[in-house]
C-alpha positions in Angstrom: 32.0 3.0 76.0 28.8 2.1 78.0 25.9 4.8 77.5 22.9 5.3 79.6 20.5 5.9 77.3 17.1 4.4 78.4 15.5 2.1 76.3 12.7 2.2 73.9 10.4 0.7 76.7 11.3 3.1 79.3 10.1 6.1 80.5 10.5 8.9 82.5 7.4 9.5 85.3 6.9 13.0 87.1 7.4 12.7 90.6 4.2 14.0 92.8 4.2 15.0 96.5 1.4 14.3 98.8 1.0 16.0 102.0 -2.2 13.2 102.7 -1.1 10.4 101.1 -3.7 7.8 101.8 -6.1 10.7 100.7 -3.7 10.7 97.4 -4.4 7.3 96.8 -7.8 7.0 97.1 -7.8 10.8 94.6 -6.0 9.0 91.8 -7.6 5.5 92.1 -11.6 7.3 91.6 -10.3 9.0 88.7 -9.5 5.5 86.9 -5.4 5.7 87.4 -3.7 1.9 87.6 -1.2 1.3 90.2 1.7 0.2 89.3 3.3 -0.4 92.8 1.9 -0.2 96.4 4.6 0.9 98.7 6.3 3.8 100.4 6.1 5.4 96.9 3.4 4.5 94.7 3.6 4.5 91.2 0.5 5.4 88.7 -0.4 4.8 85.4 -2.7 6.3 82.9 -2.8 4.8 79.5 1.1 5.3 78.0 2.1 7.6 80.7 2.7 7.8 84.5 3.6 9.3 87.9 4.9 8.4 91.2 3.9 9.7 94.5 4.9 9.8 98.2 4.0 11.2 101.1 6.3 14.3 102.8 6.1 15.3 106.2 7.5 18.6 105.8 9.0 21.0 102.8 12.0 21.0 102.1 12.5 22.4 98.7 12.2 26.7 98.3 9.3 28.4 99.4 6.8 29.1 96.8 5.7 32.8 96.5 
């Protein structure tokens, strides 16, 4: 039986929506963050851990109170 556990150099990243995204970028690149990958979604890294990012045009999750 194949299992999908991830391995021990894997890791699960946060996903982070930007309404600016270039403005994003630029946030997390003064404050020292490494990225990872430069694309439609950009991925982050600071020390161990991470987070990946893309711009949204619009909402489409619930409204927030």
């Amino acid at each position: 039986m194949k299992t999908n556990i991830p391995g021990s150099n894997e890791t699960a990243r946060p996903f982070l929506p930007a309404k600016d995204f270039d403005l994003s970028k630029r946030f997390y690149e003064a404050l020292g963050l490494v990225k990872e990958l430069d694309g439609e979604v950009e991925i982050f890294r600071i020390g161990a851990s991470g987070f990946s990012s893309k711009g949204v045009s619009k909402r489409t999750g619930p409204k927030m109170p």
